[in-house]
N, C-alpha and C positions, 0 to 999 in steps of 0.2 A: 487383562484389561489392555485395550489396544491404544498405544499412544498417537496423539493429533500428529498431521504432517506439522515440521517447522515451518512458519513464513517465512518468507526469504526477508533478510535485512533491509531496512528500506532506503539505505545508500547504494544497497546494491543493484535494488530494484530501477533505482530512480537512474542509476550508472547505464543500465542496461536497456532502460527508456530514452535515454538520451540518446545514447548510440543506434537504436532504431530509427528516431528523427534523423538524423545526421543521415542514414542510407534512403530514407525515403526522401528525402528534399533531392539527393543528389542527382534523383531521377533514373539512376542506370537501373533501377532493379525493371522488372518485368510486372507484369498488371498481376499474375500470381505469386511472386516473391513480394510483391506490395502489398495486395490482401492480407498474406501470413505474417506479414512483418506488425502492418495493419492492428491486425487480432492478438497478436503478443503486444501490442503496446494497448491497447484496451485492456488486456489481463490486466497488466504492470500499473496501470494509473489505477485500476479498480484497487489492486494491491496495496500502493502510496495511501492512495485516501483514504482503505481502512486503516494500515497503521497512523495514518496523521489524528484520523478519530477518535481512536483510543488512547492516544498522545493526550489530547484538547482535553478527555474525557479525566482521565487522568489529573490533568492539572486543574479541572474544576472541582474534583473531587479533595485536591490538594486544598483547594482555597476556599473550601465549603465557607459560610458564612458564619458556622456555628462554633467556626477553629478547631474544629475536632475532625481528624482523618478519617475516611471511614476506607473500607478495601474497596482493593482496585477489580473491578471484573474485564478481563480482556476481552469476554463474549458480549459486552455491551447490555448484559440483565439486570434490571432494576432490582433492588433487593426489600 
């Protein structure tokens, strides 16, 4: 059975978003080091919001109304 990629941390991701803004404002890059910088930070946000997702998902799942936990699915499937 083949195991999923890790996600990358989302401190990490966000670390690493950040530092993409910072070379693309400074303007030295080139119109193609800014595309590709560009397209790694649209990875990295797409990456943030899904884990913020299953964060959010998570803690309504926590606070169900019913006070009773039920599990967590990381893939987002209704059960």
């Amino acid at each position: 059975m083949a195991r999923k990629k890790a996600a990358p941390d989302f401190e990490q991701s966000l670390t690493e978003l950040q530092t993409l803004v910072e070379r693309l404002e400074s303007g030295e890059l080139s119109l193609e080091d800014s595309l590709a910088a560009f397209e790694q930070g649209i990875r990295l946000t797409r990456e943030c919001q899904g884990a913020l997702s299953q964060a959010e998902q998570k803690v309504q799942i926590l606070l169900g109304e019913s006070g009773e936990t039920a599990p967590f699915d990381p893939e987002g499937e209704a059960q």
